[in-house]
C-alpha positions, 0 to 999 in steps of 0.5 A: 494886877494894878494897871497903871493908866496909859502913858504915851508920847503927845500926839500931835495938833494940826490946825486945831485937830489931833492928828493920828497918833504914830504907830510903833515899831513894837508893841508887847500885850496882854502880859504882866509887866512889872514896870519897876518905876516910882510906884512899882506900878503894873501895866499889860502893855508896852510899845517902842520905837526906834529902841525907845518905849513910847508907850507903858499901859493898857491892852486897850489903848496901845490898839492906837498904836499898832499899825500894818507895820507894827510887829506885836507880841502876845505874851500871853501872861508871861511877865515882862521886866526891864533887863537884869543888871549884874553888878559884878561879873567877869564875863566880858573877859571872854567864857572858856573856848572848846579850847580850853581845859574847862573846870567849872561845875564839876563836882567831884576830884575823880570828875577832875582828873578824867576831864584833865585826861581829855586835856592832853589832846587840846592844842594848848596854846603858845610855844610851849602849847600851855594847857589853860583853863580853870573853875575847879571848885576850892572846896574839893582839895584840902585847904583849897590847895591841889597838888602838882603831882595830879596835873604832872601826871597827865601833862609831865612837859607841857605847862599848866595854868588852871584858875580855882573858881573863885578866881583867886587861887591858881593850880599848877604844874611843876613845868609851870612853876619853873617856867615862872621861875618859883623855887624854895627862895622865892619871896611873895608879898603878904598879898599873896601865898605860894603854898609850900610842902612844910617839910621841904619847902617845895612849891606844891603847885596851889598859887593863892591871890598874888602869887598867881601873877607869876606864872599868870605873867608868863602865859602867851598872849591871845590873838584879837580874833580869838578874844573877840570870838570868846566876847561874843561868845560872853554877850551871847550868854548874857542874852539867854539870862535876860542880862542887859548890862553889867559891871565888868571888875578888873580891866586893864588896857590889854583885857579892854581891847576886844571890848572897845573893837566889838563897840567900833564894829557895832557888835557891843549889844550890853550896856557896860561899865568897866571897872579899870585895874593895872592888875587886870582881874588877878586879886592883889595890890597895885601902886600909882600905876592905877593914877596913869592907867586910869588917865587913858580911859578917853581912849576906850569910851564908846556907846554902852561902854563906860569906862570910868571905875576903878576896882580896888582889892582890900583882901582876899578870900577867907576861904584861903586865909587871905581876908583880913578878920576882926577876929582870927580865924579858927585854924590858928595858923591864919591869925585874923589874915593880911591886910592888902593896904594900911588905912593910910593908902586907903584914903589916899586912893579913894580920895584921889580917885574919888576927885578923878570922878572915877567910882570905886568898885571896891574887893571886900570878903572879911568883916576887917577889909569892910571895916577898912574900906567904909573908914577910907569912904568916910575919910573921902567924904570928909575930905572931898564932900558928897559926890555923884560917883556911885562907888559901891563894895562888893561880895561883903561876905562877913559885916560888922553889925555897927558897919551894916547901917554905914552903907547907907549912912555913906551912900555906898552901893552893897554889891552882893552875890546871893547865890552864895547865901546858903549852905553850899559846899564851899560853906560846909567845907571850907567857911565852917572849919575857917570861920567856925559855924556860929560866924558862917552863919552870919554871912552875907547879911543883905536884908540887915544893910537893906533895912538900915538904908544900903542899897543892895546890887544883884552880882553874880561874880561869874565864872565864880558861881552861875551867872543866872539872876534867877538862881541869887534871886530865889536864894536871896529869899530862901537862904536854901539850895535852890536845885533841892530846896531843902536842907539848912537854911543860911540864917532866916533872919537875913531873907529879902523879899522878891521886890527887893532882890529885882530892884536889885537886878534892875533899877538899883544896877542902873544907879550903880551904872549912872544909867538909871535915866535911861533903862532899869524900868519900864517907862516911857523915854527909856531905852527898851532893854527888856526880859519876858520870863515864861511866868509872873514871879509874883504868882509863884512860891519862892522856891519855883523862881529858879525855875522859871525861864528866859523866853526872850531878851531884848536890848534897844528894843531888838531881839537878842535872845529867843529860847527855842521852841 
């Protein structure tokens, strides 16, 4: 391990002698700090003080640092790295309650229905006691579309809300459906898909992208205090994964506000910026309302919230036939899916948006809507020059190959979720008969727009997929299920390497937050948001990445997180 020399705040020079160098609050030894600077250089110690790191180098010059009151941490080797970034994560909207009918991860449809039994006891919540809940996986049903009859059968008067894992598609029951007032004659833009019996017409209950809004819109509201506990409840998540800031996509003016009452009340321990939408986090298309919404975001700047993005939905999902392809789909009834703007709406949006100094967090799933947003940034550049706004595309799950060097050519961020990069059960069951085999082995090509000059963010898209860094990491490097570490590997050719993907964690996310003079490595000035894992990443195979763990998260040089002896 390279040690880079030791760098620490000038002492001070009294009467021509050096007065004793200051003692810091902290000092972390005897460990493998990866400090992600300039030089991706190494050190075996770090001081802080007052939240800020003072000190980056040797075990044996930060001794002059440690005084009686001093609290010093040996790691012991363990590796410490600045605090992951999650370019995109809906967290920050609150994590299901014990009040909630909780979906996620259950991996079977006859898991499903003994987890809705234990449903019907929950309170639910409003007049009509409205059971709500979701992350059922997509991959479970036939065409990603449940069907009503499964939730009547447990819940025949109370309404029912249920959002798909992806977040774009809704299960609901037949209560729900009248309730929002969907019959045979209701009318949904080509956003959006209300799934019908073919025979019939009838709602089956599977609400796809814009459609979800109509019953989304009838749900009770939620009181602050039951918002600000499922907040903390997020912030607290975040901790145990080492994550210290994150971009939170999809906020409109009613989600934001357990955020900003947290930042008042000192509570906001994450670095955030929000990515505005008057749609809120349901996938579709807004109109200028956004221009108007995006003028009150004054009122919800705070310390470590930043509120000056925009998230834009170009498509949907292929798994539902709601991204746009450059060719059709293989099931010929989806053609190569819809479009959510014209080109022409597109650069109207981010030019103007671009000329509000807002930064674009755009929605972009098929090789067609990626095409469709880089023509509206080349068009923003034309018009309005280069600016400094940071504006980055996430998911990018199928790229043109003459699109994958645009991303560098244009300064646009490529926000990826790498845990998606392999052959998981939404790519057997649903991509596969979508796309065909040959095109799904072509998605997420993050090493193809790393090598051509992209700038590659790490994301999650919690609750989409597990919010660890640990598990898109290790993916990211070995395209292969990281629980087996076996099976087929999703196109060998587009692994990355481990510096790569923690640039991406790490200092890459705080370029993509404007943050990147304040935290995203270990140097000194720098704020001191750090993670200490139990082993060097470095040391280990690929494969064993996943299983190391978060021994403790600090954020402005606090402990946030301590895993339990």
């Amino acid at each position: 391990m390279r040690v880079s020399p030791g760098i620490l705040l000038a002492a001070v020079t009294v009467a021509g002698c050096e007065a004793p160098t200051p003692t810091a609050d902290r000092v972390f030894n005897n460990g493998a700090v990866y400090t992600v600077d300039a030089e991706r250089s190494w050190a075996e110690a770090v001081a802080i003080t007052d939240g800020q790191i003072v000190f980056v180098g040797s075990n044996q010059d930060a001794q002059n640092l440690i005084g009686d009151e001093t609290e010093v941490t040996d790691l012991g080797g363990q590796m410490l790295l600045p605090g992951f970034h999650d370019s995109h994560a809906h967290v920050l909207i609150g994590v299901f309650t014990d009040e909630e009918c909780n979906l996620l991860r259950v991996p079977t449809v006859e898991e499903i229905e003994a987890v809705l039994e234990a449903c019907v006891e929950l309170a639910g919540f409003g007049d009509e006691r409205w059971i709500i809940g979701g992350g059922w996986g997509e991959w479970l049903f036939a065409m990603a579309s449940p069907d009503k009859a499964q939730l009547d059968r447990f819940f025949p008067d109370r309404p029912v809300y249920l959002e798909s894992s992806f977040g774009h598609s809704a299960w609901v029951n037949s209560r729900a459906l009248e309730i929002a007032g969907i019959h045979n004659e209701t009318v949904i833009g080509e956003d959006g898909v209300i799934v019908r019996d073919p025979n019939t017409g009838e709602a089956t209950g599977a609400l796809h992208d814009s459609a979800m809004m109509l019953v989304k819109s009838q749900l009770p509201r939620m009181t602050l205090a039951y918002k600000l506990d499922s907040v903390r409840q997020a912030i607290s998540m975040l901790h145990e994964y080492g994550i210290t800031a994150v971009i939170e996509p999809g906020v409109d003016a009613g989600v934001i506000e357990p955020l900003v009452a947290l930042a008042d009340s000192g509570e906001f321990d994450v670095r955030a910026l929000v990515s505005l939408s008057p749609i809120a986090w349901a996938a579709g298309v807004f109109g200028d309302d956004v221009f108007e919404l995006v003028k009150q975001r004054h009122e919800w700047r705070r310390r470590n919230l930043d509120v000056d993005s925009v998230k834009i939905y170009m498509d949907g999902v292929i798994e539902v036939g709601t991204s746009p392809l450059l060719e059709p789909y293989d099931i010929e009834e989806y053609g190569t899916g819809p479009f959510f703007y014209t080109q022409e709406k597109v650069n109207e949006y981010f030019s103007r948006l671009d000329a509000m100094e807002m930064q674009l967090h755009v929605h972009a799933i098929g090789d067609a809507a990626v095409r469709r947003a880089l023509d509206g940034f080349e068009y923003m550049r034309e018009r309005n020059g280069m600016s400094d706004n940071r504006h980055h595309i996430t998911h990018l799950q199928l790229i043109h190959e003459d699109d994958r060097p645009r991303f560098g050519e244009l300064g646009i961020g490529a926000t990826f979720q790498s845990l998606w990069a392999y052959p998981d059960p939404a790519a057997i069951e649903l991509d596969i008969p979508m796309l065909g085999k040959e095109r799904t082995w072509q998605m997420y090509p993050i090493r193809s727009v790393h090598e051509s000059g992209g700038r590659i963010n790490g994301a999650s898209d919690y609750w989409v997929t597990e919010i660890d860094p640990l598990l898109a990491i290790e993916v990211a490097i070995t395209r292969q299920d990281p629980r087996t570490n076996d099976g087929e590997i999703l196109n060998a050719d587009e692994r990355v390497d481990l510096a790569t993907m923690i640039d991406a964690y790490t200092i890459n996310g705080a370029y993509t937050m404007s943050l990147e003079d304040e935290q995203g490595s270990i140097e000194v000035g720098k704020r001191a948001d750090l993670v200490i894992l139990d082993r060097n990443l470095f040391d280990i195979p690929a494969s064993e990445i996943s299983d190391a763990n978060v021994t403790m998260t600090i954020f402005d040089g606090r402990t946030v997180y301590q895993k339990p002896e």
